[in-house]
N, C-alpha and C positions, 0 to 999 in steps of 0.2 A: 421826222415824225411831226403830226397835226396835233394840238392839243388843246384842251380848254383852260387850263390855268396853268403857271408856272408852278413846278413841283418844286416843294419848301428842299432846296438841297443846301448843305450845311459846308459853305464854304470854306468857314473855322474847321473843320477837321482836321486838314493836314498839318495844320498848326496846333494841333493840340494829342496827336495820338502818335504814338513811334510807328516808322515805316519798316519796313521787312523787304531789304535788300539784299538778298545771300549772293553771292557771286557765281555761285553753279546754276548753268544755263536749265533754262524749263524743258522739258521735252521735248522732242520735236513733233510738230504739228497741234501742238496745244494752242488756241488762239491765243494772239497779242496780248488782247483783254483781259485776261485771267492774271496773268504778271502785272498787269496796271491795278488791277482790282485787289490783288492780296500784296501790293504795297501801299497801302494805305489801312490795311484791320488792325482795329485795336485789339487789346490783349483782352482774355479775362474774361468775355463774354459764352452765352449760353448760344455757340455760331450753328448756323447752319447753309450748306451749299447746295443751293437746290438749280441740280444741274439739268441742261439736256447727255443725253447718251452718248458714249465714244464713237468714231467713225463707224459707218456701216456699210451694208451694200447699197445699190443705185435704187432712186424710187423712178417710176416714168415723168412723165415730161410735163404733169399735172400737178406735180408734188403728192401725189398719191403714193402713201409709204406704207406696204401690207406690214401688219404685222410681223409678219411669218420673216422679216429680213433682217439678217444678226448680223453683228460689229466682224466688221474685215480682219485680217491678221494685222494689220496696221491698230486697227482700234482696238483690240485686245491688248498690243505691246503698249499704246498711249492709255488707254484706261490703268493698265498697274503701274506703269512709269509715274502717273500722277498723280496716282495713290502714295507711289514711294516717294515722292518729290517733297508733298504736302506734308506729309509726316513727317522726313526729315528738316524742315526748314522752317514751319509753324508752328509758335509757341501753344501750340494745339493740339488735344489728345483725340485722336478719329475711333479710338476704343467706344464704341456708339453703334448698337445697330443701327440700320440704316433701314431708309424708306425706297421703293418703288416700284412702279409700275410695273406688274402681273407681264407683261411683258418680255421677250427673252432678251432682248439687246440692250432693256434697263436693268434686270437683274446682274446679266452675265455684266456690266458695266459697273455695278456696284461692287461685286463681288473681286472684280479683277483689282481695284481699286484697294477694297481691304486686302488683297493678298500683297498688292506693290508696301501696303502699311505694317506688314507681317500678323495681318490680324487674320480673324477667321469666327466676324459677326453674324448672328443673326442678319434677315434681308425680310423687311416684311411687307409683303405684296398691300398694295393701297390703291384701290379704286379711285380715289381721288385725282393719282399722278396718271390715270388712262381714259381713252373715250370708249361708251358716253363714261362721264364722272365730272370732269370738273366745269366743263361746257357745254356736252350735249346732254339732251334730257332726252329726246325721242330719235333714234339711231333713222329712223322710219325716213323721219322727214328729213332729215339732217345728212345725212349721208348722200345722198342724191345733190342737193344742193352744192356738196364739198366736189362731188366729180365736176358739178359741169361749170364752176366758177372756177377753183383753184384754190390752194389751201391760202393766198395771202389774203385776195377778196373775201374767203370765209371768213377770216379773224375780223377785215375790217367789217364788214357786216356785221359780226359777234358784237364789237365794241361800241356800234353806234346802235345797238339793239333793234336790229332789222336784218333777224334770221330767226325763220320757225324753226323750235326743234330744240332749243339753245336755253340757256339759262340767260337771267338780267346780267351784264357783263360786273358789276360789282359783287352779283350773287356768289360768280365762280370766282373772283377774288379775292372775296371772304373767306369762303369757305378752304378755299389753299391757306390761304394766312391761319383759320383759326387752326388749320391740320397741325401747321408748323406749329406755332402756341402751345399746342398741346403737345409736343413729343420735343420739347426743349431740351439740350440737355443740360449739366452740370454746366458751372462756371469752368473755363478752360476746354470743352471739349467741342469738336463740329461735328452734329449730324450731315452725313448723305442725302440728297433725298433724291432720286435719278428718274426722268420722265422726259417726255417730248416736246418739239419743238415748238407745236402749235398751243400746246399748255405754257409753255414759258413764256410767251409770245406775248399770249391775250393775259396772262397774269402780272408781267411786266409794263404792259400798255395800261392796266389799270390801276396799279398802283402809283403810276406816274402822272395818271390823267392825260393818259393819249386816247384820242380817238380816230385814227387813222396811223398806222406803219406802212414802211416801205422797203425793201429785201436787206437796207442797208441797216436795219433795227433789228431784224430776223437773229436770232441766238444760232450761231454756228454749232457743229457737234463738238461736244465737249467744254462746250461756255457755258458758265452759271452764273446765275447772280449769289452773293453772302449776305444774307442779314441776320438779324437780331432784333428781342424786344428790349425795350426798360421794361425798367420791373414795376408791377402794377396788374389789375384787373385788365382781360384782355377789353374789354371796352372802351377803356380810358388809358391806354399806351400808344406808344408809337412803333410805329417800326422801321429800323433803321434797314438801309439795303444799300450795298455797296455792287453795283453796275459798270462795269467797263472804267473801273478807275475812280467812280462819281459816286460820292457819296451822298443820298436821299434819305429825308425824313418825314416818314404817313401819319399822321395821325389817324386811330383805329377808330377814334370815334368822326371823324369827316368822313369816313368812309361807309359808315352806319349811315349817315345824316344823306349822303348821297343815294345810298340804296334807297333809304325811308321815302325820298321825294320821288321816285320813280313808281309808287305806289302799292307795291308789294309789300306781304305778308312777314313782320319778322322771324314766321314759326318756318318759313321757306329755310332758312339760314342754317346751316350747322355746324353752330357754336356751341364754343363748349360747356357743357351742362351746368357749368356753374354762373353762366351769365343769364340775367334778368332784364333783360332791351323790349320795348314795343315803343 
């Protein structure tokens, strides 16, 4: 990854929060990542895993992935095995409807998910976790761009804001974070929140302050990142994210301050109605 500042990541963690070792192996075909990631979450927090989608069918050779193509028999069996895994092994209640994308390969991914957890939650479709929503504003132009570049060039173009059609790359970053924010849950329990690759992507490259990725940064199927806030107005928190084992800390208002200087509107943003920003 290319970026513009080192992201504040909090080396002190592992020294200071209890690890989650269980002895029974993860799934299979769960990425590496995932096992490096949920040994190191602390306890007691209001978590949420905002994942991509369990395996699916093949996109072409473009990365162009129709909607219309649903989780293989493989990612059906790894979406509820992971369900069943998470639940039994984290000090964590997944009793939480869940978020995602309108989508069939994210719902049925959620939902297989709560049945591995023996549950049987609501799944509430969110324009946010699909396109357009969290990156594209104009499908028009945007779309065309995506065939004849490729979806990795798209994001990096997304992130150094030099793509019509697209939102400011902090705009769609925000506005994921405030989504999360707002559909916290209880202390002890993890929201779902399941959507695609190229939303994970460009939400992760901003949060960290990347301005170029490269396929080795690309979120595999069925990798998330976990975070959490402290507690506080969502303007003046942080948000903690736990990535591939790596624990990061944003502050909510650098990332306001970031947007501001790029010269947009704060009425663009949607936060949550109880915040007060220009």
């Amino acid at each position: 990854m290319t970026n513009t500042t080192d992201p504040n990541r909090a080396s002190s963690f592992l020294d200071v929060h209890s690890r989650h070792s269980p002895s029974t192996p993860a799934p299979a075909h769960l990425p590496d990542s995932m096992m490096s990631s949920v040994g190191v979450l602390p306890d007691d927090k209001r978590l949420i895993l905002f994942t991509r989608h369990s395996l699916r069918e093949r996109s072409d050779g473009n990365g162009f992935a129709s909607y219309q193509l649903p989780l293989t028999p493989r990612g059906r069996v790894l979406a509820k095995a992971w369900g069943r895994w998470l639940s039994g092994h984290l000090p964590y209640s997944l009793d939480v409807d869940s978020l995602s994308s309108p989508i069939g390969r994210c719902i049925d991914t959620a939902m297989l998910m709560q049945q591995g957890a023996g549950l049987s939650r609501s799944i509430i479709h969110q324009s946010l976790l699909v396109e357009p929503g969290s990156l594209v504003t104009d499908p028009d132009i945007a779309n065309p761009i995506f065939k004849e570049i490729g979806v990795l060039n798209f994001i990096n173009r997304f992130l150094q804001n030099n793509l019509d059609g697209t939102k400011n790359p902090y705009q769609g970053g925000l506005d994921i974070l405030s989504l999360f924010y707002q559909h916290q849950p209880q202390p002890g329990h993890m929201l779902l929140a399941v959507s695609h690759d190229t939303l994970l992507s460009a939400f992760l490259a901003v949060m960290l302050d990347f301005v170029e990725i490269d396929w080795n940064d690309w979120p595999k199927m069925m990798e998330g990142v976990f975070l959490w806030f402290d507690d506080g107005d969502f303007e003046s928190v942080n948000a903690n994210l736990i990535w591939r084992g790596e624990h990061y800390i944003r502050p909510v208002s650098r990332l306001l301050e970031n947007y501001s200087a790029t010269g947009f509107d704060s009425d663009k943003l949607l936060l949550p109605p109880e915040v007060k920003w220009d």
